[in-house]
Jmol script that loads the backbone (N, CA, C; Angstrom):
load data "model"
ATOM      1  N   UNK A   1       0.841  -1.185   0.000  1.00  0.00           N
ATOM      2  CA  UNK A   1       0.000   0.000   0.000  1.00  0.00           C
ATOM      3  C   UNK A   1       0.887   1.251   0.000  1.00  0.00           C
ATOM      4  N   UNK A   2       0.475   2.267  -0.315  1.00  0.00           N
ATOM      5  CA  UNK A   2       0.757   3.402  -0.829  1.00  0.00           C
ATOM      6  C   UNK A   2       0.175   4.873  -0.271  1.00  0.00           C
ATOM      7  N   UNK A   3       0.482   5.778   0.128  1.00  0.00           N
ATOM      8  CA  UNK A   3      -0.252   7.360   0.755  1.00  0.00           C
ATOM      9  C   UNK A   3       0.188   7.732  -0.341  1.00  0.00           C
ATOM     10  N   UNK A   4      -1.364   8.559  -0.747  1.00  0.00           N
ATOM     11  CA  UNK A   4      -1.158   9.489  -1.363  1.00  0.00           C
ATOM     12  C   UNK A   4      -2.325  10.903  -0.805  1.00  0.00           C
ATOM     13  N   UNK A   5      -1.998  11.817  -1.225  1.00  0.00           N
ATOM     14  CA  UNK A   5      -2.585  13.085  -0.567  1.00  0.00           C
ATOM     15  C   UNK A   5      -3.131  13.813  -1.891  1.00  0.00           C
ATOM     16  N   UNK A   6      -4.768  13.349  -1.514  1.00  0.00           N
ATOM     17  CA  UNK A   6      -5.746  14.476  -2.547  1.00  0.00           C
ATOM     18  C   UNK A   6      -5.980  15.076  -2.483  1.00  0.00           C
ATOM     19  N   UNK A   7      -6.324  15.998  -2.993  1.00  0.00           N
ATOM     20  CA  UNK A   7      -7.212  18.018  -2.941  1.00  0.00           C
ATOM     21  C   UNK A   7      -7.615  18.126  -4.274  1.00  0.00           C
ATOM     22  N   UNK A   8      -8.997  18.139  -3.889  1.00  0.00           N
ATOM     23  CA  UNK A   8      -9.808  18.049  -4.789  1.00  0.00           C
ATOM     24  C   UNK A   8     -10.897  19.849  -4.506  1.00  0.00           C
ATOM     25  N   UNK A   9     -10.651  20.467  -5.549  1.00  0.00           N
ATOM     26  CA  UNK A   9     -11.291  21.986  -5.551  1.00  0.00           C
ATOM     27  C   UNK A   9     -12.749  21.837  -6.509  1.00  0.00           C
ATOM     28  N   UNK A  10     -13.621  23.200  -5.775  1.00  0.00           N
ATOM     29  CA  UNK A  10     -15.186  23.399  -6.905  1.00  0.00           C
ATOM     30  C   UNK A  10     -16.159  22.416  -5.905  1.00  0.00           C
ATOM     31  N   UNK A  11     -16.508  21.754  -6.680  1.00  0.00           N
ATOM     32  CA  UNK A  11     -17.584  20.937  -6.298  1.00  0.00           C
ATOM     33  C   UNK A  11     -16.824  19.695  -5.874  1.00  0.00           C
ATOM     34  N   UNK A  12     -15.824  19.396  -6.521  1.00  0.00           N
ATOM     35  CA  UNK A  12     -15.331  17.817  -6.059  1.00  0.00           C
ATOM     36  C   UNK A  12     -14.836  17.972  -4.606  1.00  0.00           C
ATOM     37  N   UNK A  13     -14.226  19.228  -4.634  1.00  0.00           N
ATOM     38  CA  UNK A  13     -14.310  19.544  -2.859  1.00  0.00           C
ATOM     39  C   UNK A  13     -15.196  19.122  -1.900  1.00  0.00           C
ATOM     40  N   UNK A  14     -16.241  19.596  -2.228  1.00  0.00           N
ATOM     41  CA  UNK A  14     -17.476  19.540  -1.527  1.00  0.00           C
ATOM     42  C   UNK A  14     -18.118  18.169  -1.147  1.00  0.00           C
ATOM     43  N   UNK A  15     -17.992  17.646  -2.885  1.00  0.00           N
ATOM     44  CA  UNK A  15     -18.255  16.005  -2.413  1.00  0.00           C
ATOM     45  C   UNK A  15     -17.733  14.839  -1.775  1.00  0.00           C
ATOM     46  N   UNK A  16     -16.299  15.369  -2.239  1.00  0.00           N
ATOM     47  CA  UNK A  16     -15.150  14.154  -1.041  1.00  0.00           C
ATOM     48  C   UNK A  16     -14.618  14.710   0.191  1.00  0.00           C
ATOM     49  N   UNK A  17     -14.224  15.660   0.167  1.00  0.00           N
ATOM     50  CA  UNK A  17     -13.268  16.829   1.216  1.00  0.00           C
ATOM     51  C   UNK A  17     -12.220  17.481   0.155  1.00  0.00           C
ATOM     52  N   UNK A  18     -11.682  18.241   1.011  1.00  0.00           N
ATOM     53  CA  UNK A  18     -10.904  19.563   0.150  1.00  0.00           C
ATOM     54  C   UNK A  18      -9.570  19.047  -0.011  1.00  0.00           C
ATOM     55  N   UNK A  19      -9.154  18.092   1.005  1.00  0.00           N
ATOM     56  CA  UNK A  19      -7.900  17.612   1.101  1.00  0.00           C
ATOM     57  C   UNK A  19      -7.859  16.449   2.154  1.00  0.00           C
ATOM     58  N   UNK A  20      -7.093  15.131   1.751  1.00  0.00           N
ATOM     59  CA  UNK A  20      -6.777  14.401   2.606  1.00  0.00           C
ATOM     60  C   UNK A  20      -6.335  13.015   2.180  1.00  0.00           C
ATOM     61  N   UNK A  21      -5.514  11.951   2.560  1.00  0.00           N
ATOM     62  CA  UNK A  21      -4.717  11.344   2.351  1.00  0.00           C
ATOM     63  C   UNK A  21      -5.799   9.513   2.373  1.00  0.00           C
ATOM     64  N   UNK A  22      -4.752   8.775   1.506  1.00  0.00           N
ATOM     65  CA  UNK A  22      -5.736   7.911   0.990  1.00  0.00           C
ATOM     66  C   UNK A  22      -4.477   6.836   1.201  1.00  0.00           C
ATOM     67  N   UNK A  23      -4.826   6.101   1.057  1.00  0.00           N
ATOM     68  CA  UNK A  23      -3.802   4.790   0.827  1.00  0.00           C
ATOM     69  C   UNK A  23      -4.436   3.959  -0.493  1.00  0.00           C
ATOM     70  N   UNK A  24      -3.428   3.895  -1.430  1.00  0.00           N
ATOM     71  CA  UNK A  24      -3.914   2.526  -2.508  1.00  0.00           C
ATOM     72  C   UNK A  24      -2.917   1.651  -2.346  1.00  0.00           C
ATOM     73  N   UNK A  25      -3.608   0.608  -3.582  1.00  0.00           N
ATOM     74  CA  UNK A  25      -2.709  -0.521  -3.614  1.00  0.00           C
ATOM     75  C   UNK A  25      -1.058  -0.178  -4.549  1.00  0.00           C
ATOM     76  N   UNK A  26      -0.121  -0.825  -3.827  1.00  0.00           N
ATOM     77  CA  UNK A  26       0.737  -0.826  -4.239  1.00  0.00           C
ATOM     78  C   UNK A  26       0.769  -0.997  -6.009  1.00  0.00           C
ATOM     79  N   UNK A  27       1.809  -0.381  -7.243  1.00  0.00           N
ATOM     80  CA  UNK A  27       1.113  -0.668  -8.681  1.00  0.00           C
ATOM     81  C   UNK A  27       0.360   0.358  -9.098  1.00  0.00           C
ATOM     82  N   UNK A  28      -0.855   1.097  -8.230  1.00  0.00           N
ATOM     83  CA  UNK A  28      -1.641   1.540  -8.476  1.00  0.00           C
ATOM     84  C   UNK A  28      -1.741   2.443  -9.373  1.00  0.00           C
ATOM     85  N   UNK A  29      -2.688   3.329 -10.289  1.00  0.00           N
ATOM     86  CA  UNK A  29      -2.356   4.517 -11.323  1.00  0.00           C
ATOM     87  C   UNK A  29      -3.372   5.755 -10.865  1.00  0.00           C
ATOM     88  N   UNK A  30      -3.202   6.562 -11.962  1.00  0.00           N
ATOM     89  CA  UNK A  30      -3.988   7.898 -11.605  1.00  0.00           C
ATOM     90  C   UNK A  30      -5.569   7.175 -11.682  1.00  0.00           C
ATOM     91  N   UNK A  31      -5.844   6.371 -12.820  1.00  0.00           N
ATOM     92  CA  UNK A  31      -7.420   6.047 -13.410  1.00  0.00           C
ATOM     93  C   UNK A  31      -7.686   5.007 -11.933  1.00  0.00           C
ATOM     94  N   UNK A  32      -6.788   4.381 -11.385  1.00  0.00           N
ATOM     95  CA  UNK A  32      -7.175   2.944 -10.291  1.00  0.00           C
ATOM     96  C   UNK A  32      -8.114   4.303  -9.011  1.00  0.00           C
ATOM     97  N   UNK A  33      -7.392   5.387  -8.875  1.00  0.00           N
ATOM     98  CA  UNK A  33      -7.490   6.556  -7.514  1.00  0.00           C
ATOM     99  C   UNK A  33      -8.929   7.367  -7.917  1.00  0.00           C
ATOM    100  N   UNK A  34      -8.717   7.597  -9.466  1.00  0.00           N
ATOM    101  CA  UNK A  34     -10.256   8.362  -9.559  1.00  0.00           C
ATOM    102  C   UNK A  34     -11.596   7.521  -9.756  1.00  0.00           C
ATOM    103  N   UNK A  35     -11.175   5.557  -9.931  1.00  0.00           N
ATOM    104  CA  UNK A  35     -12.377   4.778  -9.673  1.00  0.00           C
ATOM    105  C   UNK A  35     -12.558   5.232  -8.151  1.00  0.00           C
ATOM    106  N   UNK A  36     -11.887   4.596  -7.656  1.00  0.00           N
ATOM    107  CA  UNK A  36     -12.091   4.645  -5.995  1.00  0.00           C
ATOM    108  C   UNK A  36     -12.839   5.910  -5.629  1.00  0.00           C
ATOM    109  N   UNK A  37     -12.119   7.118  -6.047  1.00  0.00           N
ATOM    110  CA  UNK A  37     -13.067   8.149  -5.697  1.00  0.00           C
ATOM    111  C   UNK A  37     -14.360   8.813  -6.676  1.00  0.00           C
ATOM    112  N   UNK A  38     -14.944   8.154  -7.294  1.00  0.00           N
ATOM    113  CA  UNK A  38     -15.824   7.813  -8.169  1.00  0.00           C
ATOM    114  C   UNK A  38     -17.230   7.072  -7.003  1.00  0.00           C
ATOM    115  N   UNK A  39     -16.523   5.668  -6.952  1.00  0.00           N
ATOM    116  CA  UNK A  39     -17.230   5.086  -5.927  1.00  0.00           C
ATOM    117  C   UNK A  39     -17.557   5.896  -4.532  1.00  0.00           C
ATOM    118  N   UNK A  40     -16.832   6.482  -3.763  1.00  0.00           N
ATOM    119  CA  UNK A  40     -16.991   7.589  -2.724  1.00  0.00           C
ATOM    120  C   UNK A  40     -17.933   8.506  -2.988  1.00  0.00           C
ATOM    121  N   UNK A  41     -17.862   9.152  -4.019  1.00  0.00           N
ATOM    122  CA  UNK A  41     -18.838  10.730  -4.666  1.00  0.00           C
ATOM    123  C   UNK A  41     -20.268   9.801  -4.866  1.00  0.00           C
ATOM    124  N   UNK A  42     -20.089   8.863  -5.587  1.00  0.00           N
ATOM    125  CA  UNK A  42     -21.836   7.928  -5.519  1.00  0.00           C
ATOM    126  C   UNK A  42     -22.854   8.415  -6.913  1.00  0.00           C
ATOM    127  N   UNK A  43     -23.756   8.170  -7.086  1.00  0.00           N
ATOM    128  CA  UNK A  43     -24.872   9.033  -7.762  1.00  0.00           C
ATOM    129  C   UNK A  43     -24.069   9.035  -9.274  1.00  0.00           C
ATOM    130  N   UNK A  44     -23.581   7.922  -9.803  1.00  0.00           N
ATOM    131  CA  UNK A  44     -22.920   8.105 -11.319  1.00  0.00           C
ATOM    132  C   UNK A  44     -22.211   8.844 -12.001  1.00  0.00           C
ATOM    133  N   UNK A  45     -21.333   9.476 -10.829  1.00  0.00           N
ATOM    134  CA  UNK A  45     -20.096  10.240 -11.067  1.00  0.00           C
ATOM    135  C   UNK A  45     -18.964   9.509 -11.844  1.00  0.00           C
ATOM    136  N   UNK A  46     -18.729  10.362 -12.811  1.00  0.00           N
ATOM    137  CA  UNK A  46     -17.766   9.784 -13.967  1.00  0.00           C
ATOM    138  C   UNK A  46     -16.374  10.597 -13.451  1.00  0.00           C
ATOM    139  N   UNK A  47     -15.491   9.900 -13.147  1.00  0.00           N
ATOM    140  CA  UNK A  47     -14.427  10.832 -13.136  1.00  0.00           C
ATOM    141  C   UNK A  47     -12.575  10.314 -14.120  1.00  0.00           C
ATOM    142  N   UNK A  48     -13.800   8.998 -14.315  1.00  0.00           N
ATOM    143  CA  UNK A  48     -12.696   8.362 -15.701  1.00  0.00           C
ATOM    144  C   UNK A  48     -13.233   7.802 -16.593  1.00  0.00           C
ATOM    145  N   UNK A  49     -13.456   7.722 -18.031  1.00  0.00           N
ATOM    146  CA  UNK A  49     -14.527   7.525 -18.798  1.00  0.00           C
ATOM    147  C   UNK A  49     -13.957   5.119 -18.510  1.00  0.00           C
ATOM    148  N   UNK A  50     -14.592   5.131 -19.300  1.00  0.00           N
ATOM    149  CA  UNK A  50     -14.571   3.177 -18.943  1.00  0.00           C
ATOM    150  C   UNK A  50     -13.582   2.762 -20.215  1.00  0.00           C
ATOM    151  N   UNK A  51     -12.813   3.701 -21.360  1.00  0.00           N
ATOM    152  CA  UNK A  51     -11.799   3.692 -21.506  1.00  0.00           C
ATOM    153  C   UNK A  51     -10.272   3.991 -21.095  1.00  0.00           C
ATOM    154  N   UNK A  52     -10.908   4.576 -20.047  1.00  0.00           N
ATOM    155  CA  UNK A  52      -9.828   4.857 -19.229  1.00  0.00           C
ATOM    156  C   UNK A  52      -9.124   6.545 -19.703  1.00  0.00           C
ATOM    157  N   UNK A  53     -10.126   7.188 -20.593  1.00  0.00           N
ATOM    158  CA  UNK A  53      -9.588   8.545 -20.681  1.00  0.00           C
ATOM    159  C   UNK A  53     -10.336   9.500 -19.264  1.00  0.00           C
ATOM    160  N   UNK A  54      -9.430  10.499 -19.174  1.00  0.00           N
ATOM    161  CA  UNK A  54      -9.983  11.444 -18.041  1.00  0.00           C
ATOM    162  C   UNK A  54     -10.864  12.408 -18.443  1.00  0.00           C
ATOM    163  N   UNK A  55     -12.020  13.268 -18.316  1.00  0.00           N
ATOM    164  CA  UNK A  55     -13.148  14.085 -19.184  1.00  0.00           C
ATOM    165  C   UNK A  55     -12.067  14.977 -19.522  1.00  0.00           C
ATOM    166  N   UNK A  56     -12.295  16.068 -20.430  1.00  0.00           N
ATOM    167  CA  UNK A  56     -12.090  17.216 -20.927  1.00  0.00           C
ATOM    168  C   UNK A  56     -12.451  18.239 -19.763  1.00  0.00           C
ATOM    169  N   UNK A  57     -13.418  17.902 -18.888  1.00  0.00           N
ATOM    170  CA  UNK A  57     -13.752  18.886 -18.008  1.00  0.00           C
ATOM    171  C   UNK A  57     -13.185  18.615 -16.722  1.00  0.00           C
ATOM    172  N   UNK A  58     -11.876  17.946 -16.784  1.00  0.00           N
ATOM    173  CA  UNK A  58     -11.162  17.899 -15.264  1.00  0.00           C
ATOM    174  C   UNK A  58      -9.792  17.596 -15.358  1.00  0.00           C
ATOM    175  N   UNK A  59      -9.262  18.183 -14.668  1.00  0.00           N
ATOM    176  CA  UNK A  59      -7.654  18.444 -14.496  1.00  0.00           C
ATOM    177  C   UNK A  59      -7.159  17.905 -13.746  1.00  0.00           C
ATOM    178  N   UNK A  60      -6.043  17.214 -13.597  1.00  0.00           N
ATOM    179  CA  UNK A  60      -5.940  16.236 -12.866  1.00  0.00           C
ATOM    180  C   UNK A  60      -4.553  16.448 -13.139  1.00  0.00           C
ATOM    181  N   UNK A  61      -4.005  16.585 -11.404  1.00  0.00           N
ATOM    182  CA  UNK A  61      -2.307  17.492 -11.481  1.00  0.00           C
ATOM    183  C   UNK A  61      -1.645  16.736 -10.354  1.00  0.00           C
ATOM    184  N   UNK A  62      -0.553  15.649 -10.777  1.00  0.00           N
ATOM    185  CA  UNK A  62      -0.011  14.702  -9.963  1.00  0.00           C
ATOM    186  C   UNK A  62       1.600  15.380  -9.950  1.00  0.00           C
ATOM    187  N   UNK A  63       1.372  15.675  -8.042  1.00  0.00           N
ATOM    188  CA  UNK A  63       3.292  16.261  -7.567  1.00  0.00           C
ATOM    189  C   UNK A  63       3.082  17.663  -8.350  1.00  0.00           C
ATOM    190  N   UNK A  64       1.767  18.337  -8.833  1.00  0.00           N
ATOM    191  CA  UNK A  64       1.693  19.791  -9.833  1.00  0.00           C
ATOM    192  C   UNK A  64       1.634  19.749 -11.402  1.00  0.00           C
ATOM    193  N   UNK A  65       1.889  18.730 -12.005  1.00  0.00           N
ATOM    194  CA  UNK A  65       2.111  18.035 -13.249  1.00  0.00           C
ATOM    195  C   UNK A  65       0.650  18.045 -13.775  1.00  0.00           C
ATOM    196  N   UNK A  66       0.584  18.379 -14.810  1.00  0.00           N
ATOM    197  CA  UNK A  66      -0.851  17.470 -15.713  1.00  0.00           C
ATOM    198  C   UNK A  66      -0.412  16.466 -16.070  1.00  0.00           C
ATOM    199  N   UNK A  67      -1.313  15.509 -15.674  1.00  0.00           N
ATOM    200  CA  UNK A  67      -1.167  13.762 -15.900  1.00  0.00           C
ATOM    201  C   UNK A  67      -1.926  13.795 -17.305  1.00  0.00           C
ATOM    202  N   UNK A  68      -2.707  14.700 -17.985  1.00  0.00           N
ATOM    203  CA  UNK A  68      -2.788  14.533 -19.318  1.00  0.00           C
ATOM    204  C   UNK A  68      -1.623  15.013 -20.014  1.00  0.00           C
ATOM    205  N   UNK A  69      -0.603  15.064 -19.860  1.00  0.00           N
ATOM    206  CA  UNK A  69       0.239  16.161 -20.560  1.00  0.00           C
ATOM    207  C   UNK A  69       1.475  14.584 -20.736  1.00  0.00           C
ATOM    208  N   UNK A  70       1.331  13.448 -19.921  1.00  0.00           N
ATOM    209  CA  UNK A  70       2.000  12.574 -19.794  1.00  0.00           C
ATOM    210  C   UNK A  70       1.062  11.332 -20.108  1.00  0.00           C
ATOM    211  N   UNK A  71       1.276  10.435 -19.007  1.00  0.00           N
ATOM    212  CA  UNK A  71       0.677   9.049 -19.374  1.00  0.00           C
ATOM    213  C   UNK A  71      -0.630   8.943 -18.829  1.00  0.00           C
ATOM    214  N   UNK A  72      -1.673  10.414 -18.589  1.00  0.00           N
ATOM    215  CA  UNK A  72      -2.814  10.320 -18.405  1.00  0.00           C
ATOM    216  C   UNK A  72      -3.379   9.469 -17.215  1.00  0.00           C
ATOM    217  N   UNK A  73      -4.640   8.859 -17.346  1.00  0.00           N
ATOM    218  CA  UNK A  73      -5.206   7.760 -16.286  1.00  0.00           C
ATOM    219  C   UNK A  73      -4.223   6.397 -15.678  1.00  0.00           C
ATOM    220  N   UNK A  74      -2.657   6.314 -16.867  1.00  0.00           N
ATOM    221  CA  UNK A  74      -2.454   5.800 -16.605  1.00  0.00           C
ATOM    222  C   UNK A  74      -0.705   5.858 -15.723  1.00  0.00           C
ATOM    223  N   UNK A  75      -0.893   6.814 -15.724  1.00  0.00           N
ATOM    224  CA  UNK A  75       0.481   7.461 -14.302  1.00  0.00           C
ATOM    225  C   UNK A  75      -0.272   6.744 -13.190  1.00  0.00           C
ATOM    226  N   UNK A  76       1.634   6.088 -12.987  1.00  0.00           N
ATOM    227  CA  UNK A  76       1.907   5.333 -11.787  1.00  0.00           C
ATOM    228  C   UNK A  76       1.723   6.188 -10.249  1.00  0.00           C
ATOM    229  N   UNK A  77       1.081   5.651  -9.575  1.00  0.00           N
ATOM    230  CA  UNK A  77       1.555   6.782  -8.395  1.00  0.00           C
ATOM    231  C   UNK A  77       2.385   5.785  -7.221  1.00  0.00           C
ATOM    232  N   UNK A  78       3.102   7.148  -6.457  1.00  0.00           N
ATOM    233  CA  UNK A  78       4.126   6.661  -5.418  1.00  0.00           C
ATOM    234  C   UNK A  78       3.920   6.731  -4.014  1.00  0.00           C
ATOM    235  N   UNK A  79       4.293   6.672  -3.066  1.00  0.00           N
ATOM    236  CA  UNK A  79       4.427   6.894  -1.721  1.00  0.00           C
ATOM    237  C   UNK A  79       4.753   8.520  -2.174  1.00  0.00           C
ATOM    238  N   UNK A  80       3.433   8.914  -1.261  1.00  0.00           N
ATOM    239  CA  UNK A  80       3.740  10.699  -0.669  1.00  0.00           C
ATOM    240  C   UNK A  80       3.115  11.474  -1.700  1.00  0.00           C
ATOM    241  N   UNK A  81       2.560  10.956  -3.103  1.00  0.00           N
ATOM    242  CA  UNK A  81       2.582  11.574  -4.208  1.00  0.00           C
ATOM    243  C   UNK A  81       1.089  12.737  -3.952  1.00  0.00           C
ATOM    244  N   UNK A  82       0.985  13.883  -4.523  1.00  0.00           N
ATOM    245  CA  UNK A  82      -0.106  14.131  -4.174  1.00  0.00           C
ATOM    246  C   UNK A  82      -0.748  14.966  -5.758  1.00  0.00           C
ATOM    247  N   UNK A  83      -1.908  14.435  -5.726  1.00  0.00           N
ATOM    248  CA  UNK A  83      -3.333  14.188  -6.761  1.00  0.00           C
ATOM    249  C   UNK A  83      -4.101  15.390  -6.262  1.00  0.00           C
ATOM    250  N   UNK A  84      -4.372  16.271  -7.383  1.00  0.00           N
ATOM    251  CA  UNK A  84      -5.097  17.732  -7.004  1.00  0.00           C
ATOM    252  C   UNK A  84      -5.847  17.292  -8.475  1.00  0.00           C
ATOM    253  N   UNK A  85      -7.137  17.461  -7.830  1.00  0.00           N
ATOM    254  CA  UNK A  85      -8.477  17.700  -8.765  1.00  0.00           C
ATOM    255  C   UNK A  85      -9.106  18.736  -9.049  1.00  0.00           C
ATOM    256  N   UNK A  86      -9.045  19.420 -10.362  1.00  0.00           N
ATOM    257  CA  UNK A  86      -9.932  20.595 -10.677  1.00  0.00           C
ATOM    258  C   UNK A  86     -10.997  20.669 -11.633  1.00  0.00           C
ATOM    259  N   UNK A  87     -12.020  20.744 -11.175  1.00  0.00           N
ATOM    260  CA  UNK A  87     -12.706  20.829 -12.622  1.00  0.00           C
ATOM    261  C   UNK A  87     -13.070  21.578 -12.818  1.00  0.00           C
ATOM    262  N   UNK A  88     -13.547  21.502 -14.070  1.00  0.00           N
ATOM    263  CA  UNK A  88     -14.059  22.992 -14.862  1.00  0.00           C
ATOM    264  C   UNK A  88     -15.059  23.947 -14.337  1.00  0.00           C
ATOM    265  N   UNK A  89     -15.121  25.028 -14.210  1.00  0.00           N
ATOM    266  CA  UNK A  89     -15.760  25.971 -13.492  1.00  0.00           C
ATOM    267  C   UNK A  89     -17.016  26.378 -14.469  1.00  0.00           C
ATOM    268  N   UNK A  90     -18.173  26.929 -13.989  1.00  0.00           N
ATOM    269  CA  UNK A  90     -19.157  27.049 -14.716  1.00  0.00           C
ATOM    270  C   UNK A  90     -19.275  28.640 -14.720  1.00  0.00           C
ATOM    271  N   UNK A  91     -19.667  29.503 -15.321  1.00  0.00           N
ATOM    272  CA  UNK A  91     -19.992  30.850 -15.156  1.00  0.00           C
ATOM    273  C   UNK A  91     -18.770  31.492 -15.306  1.00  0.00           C
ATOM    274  N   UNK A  92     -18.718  32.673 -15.228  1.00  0.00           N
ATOM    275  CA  UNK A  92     -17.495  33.479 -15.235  1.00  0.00           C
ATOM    276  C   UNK A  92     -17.715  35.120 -15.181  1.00  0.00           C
TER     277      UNK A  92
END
end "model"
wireframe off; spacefill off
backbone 0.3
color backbone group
């Protein structure tokens, strides 16, 4: 097993907490962390499509990094690593 430390901003805040630390399985990837917290949020929250791409409407920034900018859903994560969720904002 593995700590990793989420912060999740907007609404995903609201639905999981703003910040706080998780343990996965050892192996684990970015897409294995946003099932899990998929299952947590409830009510048919998509937060990785069932190909395993991440929406267009969420940002997803591993150690500060865009994990789309690399190996996407499928970045490895480590001991300590920390997973910040943003999604897209409505209004402006």
């Amino acid at each position: 097993m593995v700590r990793v430390r989420v912060r999740a901003f907007a609404q995903l805040g609201k639905a999981l907490g703003h910040e706080f630390d998780l343990r996965v399985k050892s192996g684990s990837t970015v897409g294995d962390l946003l099932r899990i917290l998929e299952d947590r949020i409830g009510r048919g929250s998509k937060l990785v499509s069932c190909d395993g791409t991440i929406p267009a409407g969420l940002s997803v920034l591993l150690n500060g990094l865009s994990v789309q900018l690399s190996g996407g859903s499928r970045t490895a994560l480590s001991e300590g690593d920390v997973v910040s969720l943003l999604p897209a904002s409505a209004g402006g």
